[in-house]
C-alpha positions in Angstrom: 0.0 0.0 0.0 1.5 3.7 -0.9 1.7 6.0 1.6 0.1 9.0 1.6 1.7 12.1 1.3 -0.8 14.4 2.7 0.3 18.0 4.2 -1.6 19.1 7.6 -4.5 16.5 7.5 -6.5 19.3 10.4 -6.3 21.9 7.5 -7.9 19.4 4.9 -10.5 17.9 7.0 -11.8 22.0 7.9 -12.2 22.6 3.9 -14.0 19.0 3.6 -16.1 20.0 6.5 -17.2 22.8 5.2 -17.8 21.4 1.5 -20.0 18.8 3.5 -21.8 21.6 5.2 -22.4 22.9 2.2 -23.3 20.1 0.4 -26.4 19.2 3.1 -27.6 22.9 3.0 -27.8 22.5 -0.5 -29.2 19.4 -1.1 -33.2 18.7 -1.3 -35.0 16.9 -3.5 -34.4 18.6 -7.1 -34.8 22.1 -8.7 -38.0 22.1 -9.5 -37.5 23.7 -12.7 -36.0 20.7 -13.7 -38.8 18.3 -12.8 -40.0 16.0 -15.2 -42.6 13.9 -13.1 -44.5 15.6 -11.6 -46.9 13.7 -9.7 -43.7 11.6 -8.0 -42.1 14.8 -7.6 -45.0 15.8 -5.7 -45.7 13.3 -3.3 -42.4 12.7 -2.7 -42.0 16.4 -1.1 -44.9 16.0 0.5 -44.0 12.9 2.2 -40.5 14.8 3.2 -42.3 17.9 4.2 -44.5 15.7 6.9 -40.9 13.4 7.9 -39.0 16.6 8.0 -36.7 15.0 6.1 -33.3 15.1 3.4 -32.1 13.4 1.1 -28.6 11.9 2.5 -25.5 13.3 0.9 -22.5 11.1 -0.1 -18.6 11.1 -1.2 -19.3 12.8 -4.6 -21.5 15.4 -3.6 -18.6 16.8 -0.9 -15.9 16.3 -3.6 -18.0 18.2 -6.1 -19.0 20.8 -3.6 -15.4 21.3 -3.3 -14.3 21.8 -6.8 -17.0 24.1 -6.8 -15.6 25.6 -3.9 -12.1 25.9 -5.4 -13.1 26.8 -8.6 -14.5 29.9 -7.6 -11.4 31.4 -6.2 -12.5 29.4 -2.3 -15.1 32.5 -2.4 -18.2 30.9 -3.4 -21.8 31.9 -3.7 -25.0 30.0 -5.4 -28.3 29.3 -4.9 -29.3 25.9 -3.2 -32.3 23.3 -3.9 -35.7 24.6 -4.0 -37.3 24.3 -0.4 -39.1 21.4 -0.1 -42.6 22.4 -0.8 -44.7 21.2 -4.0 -43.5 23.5 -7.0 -42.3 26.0 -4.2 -39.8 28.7 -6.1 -38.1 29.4 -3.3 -34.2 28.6 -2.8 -32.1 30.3 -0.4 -28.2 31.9 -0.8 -24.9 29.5 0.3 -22.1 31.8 0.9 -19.0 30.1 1.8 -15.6 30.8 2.2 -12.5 28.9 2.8 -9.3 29.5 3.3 -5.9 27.3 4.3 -2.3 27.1 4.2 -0.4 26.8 1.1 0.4 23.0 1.2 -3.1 22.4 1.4 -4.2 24.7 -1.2 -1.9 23.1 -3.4 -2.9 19.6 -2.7 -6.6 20.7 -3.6 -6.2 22.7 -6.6 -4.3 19.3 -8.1 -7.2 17.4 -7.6 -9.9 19.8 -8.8 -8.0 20.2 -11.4 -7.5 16.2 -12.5 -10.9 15.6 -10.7 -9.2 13.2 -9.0 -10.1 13.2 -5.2 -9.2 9.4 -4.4 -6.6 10.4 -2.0 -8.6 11.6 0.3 -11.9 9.4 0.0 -12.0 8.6 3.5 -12.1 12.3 4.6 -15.6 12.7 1.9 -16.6 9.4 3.4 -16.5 10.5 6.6 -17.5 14.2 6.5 -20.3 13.4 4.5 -21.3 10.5 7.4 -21.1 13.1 10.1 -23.1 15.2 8.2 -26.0 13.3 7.2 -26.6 12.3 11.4 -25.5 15.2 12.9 -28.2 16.4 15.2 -27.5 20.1 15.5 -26.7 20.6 12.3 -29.8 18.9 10.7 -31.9 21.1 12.6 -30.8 23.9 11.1 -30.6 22.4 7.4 -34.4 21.7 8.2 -34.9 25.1 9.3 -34.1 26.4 6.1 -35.0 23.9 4.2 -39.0 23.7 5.2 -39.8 27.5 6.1 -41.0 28.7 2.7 -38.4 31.8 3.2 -35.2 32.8 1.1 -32.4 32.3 3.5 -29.0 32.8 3.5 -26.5 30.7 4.9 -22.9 31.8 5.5 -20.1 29.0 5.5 -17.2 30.3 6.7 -13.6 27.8 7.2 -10.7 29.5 7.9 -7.8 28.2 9.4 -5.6 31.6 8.6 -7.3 32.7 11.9 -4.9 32.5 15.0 -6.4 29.7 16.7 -5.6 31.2 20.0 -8.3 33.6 20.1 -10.5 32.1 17.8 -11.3 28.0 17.8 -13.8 27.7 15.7 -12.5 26.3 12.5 -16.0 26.2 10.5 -18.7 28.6 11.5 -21.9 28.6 9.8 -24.3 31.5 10.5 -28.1 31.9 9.3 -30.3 35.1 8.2 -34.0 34.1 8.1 -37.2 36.2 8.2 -39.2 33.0 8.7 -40.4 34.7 12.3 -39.2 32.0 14.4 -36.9 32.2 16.7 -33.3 33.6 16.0 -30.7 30.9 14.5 -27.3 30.9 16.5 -24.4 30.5 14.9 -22.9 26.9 14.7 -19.3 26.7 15.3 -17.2 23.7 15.3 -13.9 23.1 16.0 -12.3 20.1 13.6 -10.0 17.2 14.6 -8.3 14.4 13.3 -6.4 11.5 14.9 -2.9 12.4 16.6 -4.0 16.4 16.5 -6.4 16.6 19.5 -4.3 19.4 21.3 -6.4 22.3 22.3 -3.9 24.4 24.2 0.2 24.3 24.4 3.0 26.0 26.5 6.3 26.2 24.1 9.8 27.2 25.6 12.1 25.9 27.9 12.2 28.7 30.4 10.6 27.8 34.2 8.4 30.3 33.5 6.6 28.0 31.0 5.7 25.5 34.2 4.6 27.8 35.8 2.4 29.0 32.8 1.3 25.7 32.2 0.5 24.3 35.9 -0.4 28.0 37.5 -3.3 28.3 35.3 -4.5 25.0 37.3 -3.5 26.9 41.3 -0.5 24.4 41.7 2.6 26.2 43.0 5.6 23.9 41.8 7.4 23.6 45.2 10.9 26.2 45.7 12.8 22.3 46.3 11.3 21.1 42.7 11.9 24.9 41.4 15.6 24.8 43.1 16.6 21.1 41.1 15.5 22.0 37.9 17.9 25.2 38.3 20.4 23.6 39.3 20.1 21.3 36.4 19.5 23.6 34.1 21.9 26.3 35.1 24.6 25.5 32.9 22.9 25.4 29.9 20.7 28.8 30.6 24.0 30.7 31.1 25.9 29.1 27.7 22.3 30.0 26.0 22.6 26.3 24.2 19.1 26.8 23.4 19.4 29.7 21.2 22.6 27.6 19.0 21.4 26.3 15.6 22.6 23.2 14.7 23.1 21.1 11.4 21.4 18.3 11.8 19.2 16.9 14.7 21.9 14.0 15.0 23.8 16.4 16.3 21.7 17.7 18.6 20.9 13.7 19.9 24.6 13.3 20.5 25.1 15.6 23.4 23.3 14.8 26.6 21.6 18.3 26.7 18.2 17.3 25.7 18.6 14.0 28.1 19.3 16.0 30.9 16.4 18.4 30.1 13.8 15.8 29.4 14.8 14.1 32.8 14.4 17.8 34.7 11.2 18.5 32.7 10.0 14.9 33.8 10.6 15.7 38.1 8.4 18.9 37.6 5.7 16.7 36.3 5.8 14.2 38.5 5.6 16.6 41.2 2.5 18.6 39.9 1.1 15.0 39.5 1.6 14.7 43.1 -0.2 17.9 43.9 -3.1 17.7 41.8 -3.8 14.0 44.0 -3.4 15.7 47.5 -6.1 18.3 46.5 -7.5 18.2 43.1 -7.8 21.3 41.7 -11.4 21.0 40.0 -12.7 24.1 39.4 -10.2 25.9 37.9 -9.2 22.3 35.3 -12.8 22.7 34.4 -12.4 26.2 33.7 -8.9 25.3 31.8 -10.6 22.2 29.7 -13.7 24.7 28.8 -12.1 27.7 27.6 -8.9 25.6 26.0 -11.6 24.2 23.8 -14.2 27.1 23.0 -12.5 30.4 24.7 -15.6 31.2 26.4 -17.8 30.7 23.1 -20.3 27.6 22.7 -18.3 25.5 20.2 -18.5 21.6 19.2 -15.9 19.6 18.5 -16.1 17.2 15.3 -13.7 15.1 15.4 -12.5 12.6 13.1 -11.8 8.9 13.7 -10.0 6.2 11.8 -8.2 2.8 11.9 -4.3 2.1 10.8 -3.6 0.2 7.6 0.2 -0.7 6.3 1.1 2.0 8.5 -1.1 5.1 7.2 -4.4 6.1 9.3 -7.2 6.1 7.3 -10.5 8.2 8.1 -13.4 5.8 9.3 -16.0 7.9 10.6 -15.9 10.9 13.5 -17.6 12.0 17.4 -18.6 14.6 18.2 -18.4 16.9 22.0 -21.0 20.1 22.7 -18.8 22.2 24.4 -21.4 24.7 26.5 -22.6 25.0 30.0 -24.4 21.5 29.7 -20.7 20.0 29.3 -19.9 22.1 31.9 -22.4 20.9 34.6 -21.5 17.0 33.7 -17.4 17.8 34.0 -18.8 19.7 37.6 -20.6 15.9 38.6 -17.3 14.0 37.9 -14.2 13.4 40.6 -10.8 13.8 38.6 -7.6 11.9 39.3 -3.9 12.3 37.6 -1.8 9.5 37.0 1.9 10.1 36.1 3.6 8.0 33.2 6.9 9.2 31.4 8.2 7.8 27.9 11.8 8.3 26.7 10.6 11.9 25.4 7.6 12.3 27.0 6.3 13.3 30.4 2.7 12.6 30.8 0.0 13.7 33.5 -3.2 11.8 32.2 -6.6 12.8 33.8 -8.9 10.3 34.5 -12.8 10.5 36.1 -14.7 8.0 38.2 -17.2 5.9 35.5 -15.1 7.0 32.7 -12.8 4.2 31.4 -10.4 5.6 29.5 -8.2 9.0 30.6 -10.1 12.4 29.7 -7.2 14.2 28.5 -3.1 14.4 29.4 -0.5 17.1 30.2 2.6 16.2 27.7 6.1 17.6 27.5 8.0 16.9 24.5 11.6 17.4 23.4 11.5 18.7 19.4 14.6 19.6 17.4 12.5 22.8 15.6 14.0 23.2 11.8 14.1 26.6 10.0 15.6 27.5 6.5 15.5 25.1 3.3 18.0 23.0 1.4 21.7 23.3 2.6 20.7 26.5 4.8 18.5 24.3 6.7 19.3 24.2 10.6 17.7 23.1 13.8 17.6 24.2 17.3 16.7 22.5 21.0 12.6 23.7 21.6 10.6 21.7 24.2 6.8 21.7 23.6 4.1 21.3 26.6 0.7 20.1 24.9 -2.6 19.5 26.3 -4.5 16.8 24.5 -8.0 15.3 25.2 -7.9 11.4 24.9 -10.6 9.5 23.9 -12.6 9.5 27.3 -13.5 13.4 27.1 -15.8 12.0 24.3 -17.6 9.3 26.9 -18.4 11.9 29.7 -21.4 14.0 27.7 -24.6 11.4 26.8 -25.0 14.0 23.9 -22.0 13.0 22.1 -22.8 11.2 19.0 -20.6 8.9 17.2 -20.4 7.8 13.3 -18.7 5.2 11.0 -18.7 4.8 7.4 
């Protein structure tokens, strides 16, 4: 089996999502102008009118909402299906935008352009999946799609945004003078296997442990603070994290980033320790909330998949309200941290009472961080803190909804 060579796989599934966003607004039963029976025609929308219900979308309908997508300069505007009322004239207005790194762009103009989409099947497969049972969203396609009203629907996926400030990857807002209620805006933030992080500390400094843990109330202890100094020390004062280096071999072959990792690993252990003697629950549901949504109701789709011949492919997705519901059901649970460490790795995983598997996991990791190109291309030492949620943050909320192609 060939192995893919897919840039950020995050970047690709947000423009997928938002091609299969599209795609369900979009698609009813027909334009009617292009109806030839009639009498099916008609009792087929009546029948969906008293179901309150779509036709499903699939794999070819995302793909060709993207090429539609693309084509238009990633700044597209049509008209959808006709609602779904017998010879109804009404269709409402998709506006969506997209917009992704470079790589990414690159890897989708090539296959609009040889209408060729087979490398990433799985990501249409799934997206359009999700789509089709997605709760929230559906009721908003129905909205639309029933009332009678020209709408308009913005899609908007940009992942140029900083994602600091701002986590919503896809957003899709709704104008409709149907006089029911107001239609908030549906946010979601996108994931895929391996990129679950929603927050991370970079640098080597203290400073960043105590970013990282103080945001929690857990005051590293002076003794913990005074070891890492002193093992540290040396290397601060030469500045051996500033010095580039030619390859990451030669980084590996001095025992600064062994002695690091090992210093890094004691301050974990001992906020580990902390976080057992008194749990600090209120402020790591405040962390976990605003890490994922920064204060704004946001869900998380996330994508799932299985590993063949050593690529992950895309097998369905889940899916995690984050809102004051989630909030109140993180409030009924008693957390615990476990400590683990890996050759590279220190690890604080966060496990509940009832829930199996750990809700999410504190991680330092050493990196060798490249800049430059070609024969100018160098590295330098640059340890990472990530915080990750692991599969049990999607077992905690009864709401979550799971789906598999």
């Amino acid at each position: 089996m060939v192995k893919r060579n897919l840039p950020n796989r995050g970047y690709i599934f947000e423009a997928v999502w938002a091609a299969a966003v599209a795609a369900r607004f979009y698609r009813r039963i027909g334009d009617i102008e292009n109806i030839i029976k009639s009498g099916a025609f008609e009792k087929s929308a009546s029948r969906r009118v008293t179901l309150q219900t779509l036709p499903r979308i699939n794999a070819k309908d995302v793909s060709e909402m993207l090429m539609q997508i693309w084509n238009s300069g990633k700044r597209l505007t049509k008209k959808t299906q006709n609602d779904v009322h017998f010879k109804s004239r009404v269709k409402d207005s998709l506006i969506i935008s997209v917009g992704v790194p470079a790589p990414v762009d690159n890897l989708v103009t090539n296959m609009v352009r040889t209408r060729n989409f087979g490398e990433i099947n799985d990501f249409l497969r799934s997206a359009a999946a999700i789509a089709n049972g997605h709760a929230n969203l559906n009721s908003k396609v129905r909205r639309v799609a029933f009332n009678g009203f020209e709408d308009v629907i913005n899609i908007t996926a940009d992942g140029l945004v900083d994602q600091r400030t701002v986590k919503a990857d896809v957003t899709v807002t709704i104008q409709t003078s149907d006089g029911g209620p107001d239609v908030p805006p549906f946010p979601v933030s996108c994931k895929v296997p391996g990129g679950e992080q929603f927050a991370q500390v970079s640098g080597y400094e203290w400073q960043k442990f105590e970013e990282l843990f103080g945001q929690l109330g857990i005051v590293i202890p002076p003794q913990i603070n005074q070891e890492w100094l002193s093992s540290m020390q040396q290397y601060l004062d030469e500045g051996v994290f500033e010095r580039k280096y030619a390859t990451r071999q030669a980084i590996e072959s001095t025992v600064i980033p062994q002695n690091t990792k090992n210093a890094a690993k004691r301050v974990y252990r001992s906020a580990a320790n902390l976080m057992n003697s008194n749990f600090p629950k209120q402020n790591f549901i405040n962390y976990v909330v605003n890490g994922f949504s920064n204060g704004v109701d946001t869900e998380l789709v996330k994508l799932t998949g299985s590993t063949r011949g050593g690529e992950m492919y895309m097998t369905g997705g889940k899916t995690l309200k984050i809102d004051q519901e989630f909030r109140t059901v993180l409030s009924n649970l008693t957390f615990t941290a476990e400590y683990k460490e890996t050759e590279k790795s220190a690890l604080i995983l966060i496990n509940a009472n009832g829930i199996n598997k750990p809700l999410m996991q504190f991680r330092y990791r050493w990196e060798n961080q490249s800049s430059g190109s070609g024969p100018n291309k160098t590295y330098k030492m640059y340890p990472r803190h990530y915080l990750e949620a692991l599969d049990g943050m999607f077992d905690i909320d009864p709401r979550t909804q799971k789906f598999s192609v």
